[in-house]
Each structure stands twice: as C-alpha cells, then as structure tokens.
C-alpha positions, -999 to 999 in steps of 0.1 A, spaced: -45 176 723 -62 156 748 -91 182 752 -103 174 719 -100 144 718 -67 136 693 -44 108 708 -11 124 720 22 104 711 52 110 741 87 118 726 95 84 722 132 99 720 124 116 755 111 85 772 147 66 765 170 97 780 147 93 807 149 61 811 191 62 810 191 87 838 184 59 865 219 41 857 227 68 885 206 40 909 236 22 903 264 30 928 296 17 912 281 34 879 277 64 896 312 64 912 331 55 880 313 87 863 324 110 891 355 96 886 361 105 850 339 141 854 370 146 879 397 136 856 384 153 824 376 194 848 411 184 855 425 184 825 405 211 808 408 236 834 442 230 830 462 245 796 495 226 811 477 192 810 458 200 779 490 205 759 507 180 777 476 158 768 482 164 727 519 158 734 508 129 741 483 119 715 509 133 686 538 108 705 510 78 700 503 91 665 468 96 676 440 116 660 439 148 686 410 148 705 397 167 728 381 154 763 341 157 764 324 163 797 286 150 799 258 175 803 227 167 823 202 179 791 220 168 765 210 134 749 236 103 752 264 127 766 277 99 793 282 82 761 300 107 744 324 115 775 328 78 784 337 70 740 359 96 741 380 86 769 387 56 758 396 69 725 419 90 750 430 56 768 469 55 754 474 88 756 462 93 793 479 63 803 512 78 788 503 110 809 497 95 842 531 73 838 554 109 832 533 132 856 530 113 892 512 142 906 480 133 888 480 94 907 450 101 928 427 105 899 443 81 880 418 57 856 429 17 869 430 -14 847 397 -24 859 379 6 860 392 10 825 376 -25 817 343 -16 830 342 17 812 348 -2 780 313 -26 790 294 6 798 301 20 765 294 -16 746 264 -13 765 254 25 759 263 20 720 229 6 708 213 34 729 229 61 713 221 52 679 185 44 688 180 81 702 199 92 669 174 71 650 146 83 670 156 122 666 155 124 628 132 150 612 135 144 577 119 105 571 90 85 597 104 72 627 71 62 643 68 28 625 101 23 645 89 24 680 78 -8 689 103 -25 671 129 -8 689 104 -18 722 101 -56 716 142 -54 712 149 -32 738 131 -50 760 140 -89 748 178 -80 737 194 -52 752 175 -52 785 181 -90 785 198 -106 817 226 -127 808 247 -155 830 277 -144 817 272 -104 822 295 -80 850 281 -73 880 278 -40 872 260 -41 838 237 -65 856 225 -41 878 220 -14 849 198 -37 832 177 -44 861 170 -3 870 164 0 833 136 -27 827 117 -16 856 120 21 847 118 13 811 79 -12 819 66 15 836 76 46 806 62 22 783 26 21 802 24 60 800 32 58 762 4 36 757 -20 57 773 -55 46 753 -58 24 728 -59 47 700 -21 55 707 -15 15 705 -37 14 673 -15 44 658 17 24 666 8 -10 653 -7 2 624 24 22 614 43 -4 620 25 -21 600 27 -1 569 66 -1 572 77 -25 546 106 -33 567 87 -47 590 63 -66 571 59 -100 592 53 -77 623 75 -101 645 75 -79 670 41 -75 679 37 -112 688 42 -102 728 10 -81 723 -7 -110 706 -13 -92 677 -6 -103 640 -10 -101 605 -47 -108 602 -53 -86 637 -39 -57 620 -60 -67 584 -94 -73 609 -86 -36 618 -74 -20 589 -105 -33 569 -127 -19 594 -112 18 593 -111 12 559 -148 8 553 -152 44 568 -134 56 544 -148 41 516 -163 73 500 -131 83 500 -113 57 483 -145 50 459 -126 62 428 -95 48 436 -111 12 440 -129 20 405 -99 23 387 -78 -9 371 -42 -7 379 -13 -25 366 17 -32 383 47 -6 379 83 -21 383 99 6 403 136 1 412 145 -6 445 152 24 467 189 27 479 192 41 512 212 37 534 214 41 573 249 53 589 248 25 615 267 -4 613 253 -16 653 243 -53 652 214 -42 676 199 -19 645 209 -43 615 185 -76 641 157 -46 639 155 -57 600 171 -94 602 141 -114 599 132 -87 566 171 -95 553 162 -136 556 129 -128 538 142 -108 512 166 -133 500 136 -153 485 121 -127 474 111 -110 438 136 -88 426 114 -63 417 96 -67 452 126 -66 476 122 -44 506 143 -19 515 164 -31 544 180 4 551 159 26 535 147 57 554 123 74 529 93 50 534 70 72 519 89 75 486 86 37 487 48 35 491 43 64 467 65 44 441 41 18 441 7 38 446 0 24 410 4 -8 423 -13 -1 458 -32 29 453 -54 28 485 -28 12 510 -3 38 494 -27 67 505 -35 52 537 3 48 548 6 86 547 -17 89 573 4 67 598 40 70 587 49 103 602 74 121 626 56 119 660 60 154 682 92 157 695 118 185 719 148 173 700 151 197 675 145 224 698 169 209 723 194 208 695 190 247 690 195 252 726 224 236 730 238 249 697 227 285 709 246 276 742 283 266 718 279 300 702 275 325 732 296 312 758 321 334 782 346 346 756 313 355 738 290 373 765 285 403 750 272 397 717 238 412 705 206 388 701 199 397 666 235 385 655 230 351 680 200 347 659 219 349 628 249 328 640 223 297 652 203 302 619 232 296 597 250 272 620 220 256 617 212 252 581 252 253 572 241 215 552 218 236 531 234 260 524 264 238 512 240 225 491 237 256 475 275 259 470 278 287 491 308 299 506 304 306 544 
C-alpha cells in the first residue's frame, strides 16, 4: 500500500487492544488480575469446586454462569473475566464462607470494590472495540469521534477518582498520544478521517474536530477543492434539476445503552430536537449509506461522494474472530479431528445467523 502511494489506515480496533495492554504498567492492576487468574484455574481445574460453584449460584437463584479466564489475543477478555466475576460475586462469597480451605485466594471487600471500578472503567472500552470491529456498516466516520472522547472523557483525570484508576488513566493517555501519532501518519490519512467524519450525518457539527482546529468551512474549503477534480465526473449530475424526496427516517438501532456511546451523538440528539421532521438524523443508525443513498435525489453529488469515504477501514478482527472460534472447536477432547471437517465446523459456526435466516435447521 505505501509503495504505491495509497494512504494505509491502522486497525483502529488494534491500536485500542494495544493501547489496554499497558494497564499491566500498573502494579496493583496487575496484582489484582493474578489474583483472580488464580481463583478462576482454581475453580475450573477443579469439577468439586465447579459443582460446588453452581450449588451455589442455584442456592442464590442465580443465572449459572460459568467463570471466564482472559486470553492474551483475545479483545476485551480482562473485561469479560473481570464482568463475569462479579456477576459470580454472591455465589463465590457463599463458597468461600462453607469451604475454609480456599481462604488464601479469597477475593476481599476492597479488592472486590476495586474490581467493580476497573470494570466501570473497562465498560466504554469494550463497546468501543465492539463498535469498531463491525463488518457490515462504516465505522471509519467513527474514529475521531471516539478519539476527541477517549481522549477528553474517558482518559480524563478526575479529583475524585481511586488511586488505582488514576494511574490507568495516566499509562493510557501517554500510550494512547503516541498510537494516535502513528495513525496519522501523512496527511492524506487525516484528510480520509475528517472528511468521513464529515459525511456522517451524525456528526454533522463536527464538534470533535475543534482540537485540530478544523471546522465546517475547513472541511467545505477542502471538499470544494477535491470536488473541482472531479467535476467531469459529476457534470451530469450537476445538469440535472432535483426535487427533494421525503424519505422516512431510518430506524436503527445500536445495542449499547453506555452513556460514553449515547455523548458520541449528544450534541446530534440536542440538534435534532429543532429540527425538520423530515430531516432528523439518525441518532443510532448504523447503515449510513442507506441514509445518503435515500436522499441522493436530494444530494445527488455529496450522496456519491460519501461512498467514497464511509467505508470499513482494513482490519485483523474478523480473522482473529475465526481463530479463536477455530481454537473453541478443536480443543483437547477434540485433537483428532480431520481439517476438512474443522473447516466445515468454523464455516457453519460461522455463518449459523445466516443460515437461520434461511430457516434452516442445524
């Protein structure tokens, strides 16, 4: 890509589990995660503690879940292990109280505390990457958004924050400044990024590139000028008179419910309230494209343009995703199965939503 010449976009999804590995900087982070890796190998290697574990869940009339142990490779997993053990809390609790043998890996009151502000903290993170890893709708409008917030909300120091959670927020700024610089490596890349950002409706005041000291009419200045390359292109286009076409509102919706995602779109929600019915921007939507190509009557060249920067930028999740589905499937119990049926298995594990689409029975 850089040989000839075509700006290269960094896994923007890559850059933030990156950037999460240096909580490990922080020693009482890294203790309290040994800590619970201990307790959880315990339990699993153990088929007396793991019944006696959902004797304990059933007792607490408790949804019966099983422990989750974090993987080095695998995206948000000290999430996932840290969530589910405090989902776990009650009926571990219950099980270190009848079974004194376990005290020296017992989970305290305070440790327990500043688990439950590591995973407050990690939340917003893991529904970024989840954002981020989606292959069916753009998320490269997204990024710098999700940069001006990370870096202004998330990452900001607070007074009134733990110790602990101080310290995370300081190894992640400085890590998280310097990721940043590599992901703007030219100016074309920057270019890409604001000018898909600012072909998202949802960002349509472009708040968030006010650090950069770049605005509406910045954007406009630039736009106009790639436009006029293009003007051959867009000749017939421009020659034609369009009227406007009162499309519905699209009515999509995202599966978070994080008060970090919903301030991505707050000053679009404010806006919208004032707005023309028939103009409203979708607040939630995914499918931007349908949205611009629902109005390409009404703006027939920005409509075309928009294609050209709201895309999926490269990405190793998908291909991580097979990996570690590949690595569920042939485990140890598993060893000896043939390649040609692991194929199959991952290929239909894989595309089980589409195929329930289809009504079929697996």
């Amino acid at each position: 890509m850089r040989i000839i010449g075509f700006p290269q976009l960094i896994c923007f999804a890559h850059i933030l589990n990156n950037n999460l590995k240096t909580l490990f900087k922080v020693e009482k982070f890294e203790i309290i995660i040994e800590k619970c890796r201990t307790l959880i190998k315990h339990i699993r290697s153990s088929p007396k503690y793991t019944e006696l574990l959902k004797l304990c869940q059933q007792s607490n009339q408790m949804q019966e879940l099983k422990l989750k142990l974090d993987v080095v490779t695998r995206r948000n997993s000290v999430y996932d292990m840290l969530y589910r053990l405090l989902q776990n809390k009650k009926a571990l609790n219950l099980l270190f109280i009848d079974h004194g043998e376990i005290q020296n890996i017992l989970v305290t009151s305070q440790e327990w505390q500043t688990i439950e502000k590591i995973v407050a903290f990690l939340s917003p993170f893991s529904q970024i990457t989840t954002l981020l890893s989606a292959s069916s709708y753009p998320t490269i409008s997204m990024i710098y958004p999700i940069i001006h917030n990370k870096k202004n909300s998330l990452l900001y120091e607070c007074e009134n924050d733990e110790k602990i959670i101080q310290q995370i927020k300081l190894e992640l700024k400085l890590d998280f400044t310097r990721r940043i610089e590599e992901l703007y490596c030219s100016e074309n890349v920057k270019k890409i990024i604001y000018f898909s950002t600012f072909f998202d409706p949802r960002f349509k005041d472009l708040q968030q590139l006010n650090e950069e000291k770049i605005n509406n009419k910045n954007i406009i200045s630039l736009l106009k000028e790639s436009l006029k390359l293009k003007q051959e292109k867009y000749s017939k286009l421009i020659s034609k008179t369009f009227k406007a076409n009162n499309t519905e509102r699209i009515k999509l919706s995202l599966d978070f419910d994080s008060q970090f995602i919903k301030s991505l779109f707050q000053n679009n929600m404010e806006r919208n309230n004032d707005s023309d019915e028939n103009e409203q921007i979708p607040v939630h939507t995914t499918d931007i494209i349908q949205w611009w190509s629902q109005r390409s009557d009404v703006y027939p060249i920005l409509s075309k343009e928009s294609h050209e920067y709201l895309c999926i930028p490269s990405t190793s999740v998908p291909s991580e995703q097979i990996f570690s589905k590949a690595g569920h499937i042939s485990n140890q119990k598993r060893s000896s199965i043939e390649s040609k049926m692991l194929d199959q298995l991952i290929y239909i594990s894989q595309n089980q939503l589409q195929f329930q689409k289809l009504n079929l029975q697996l």
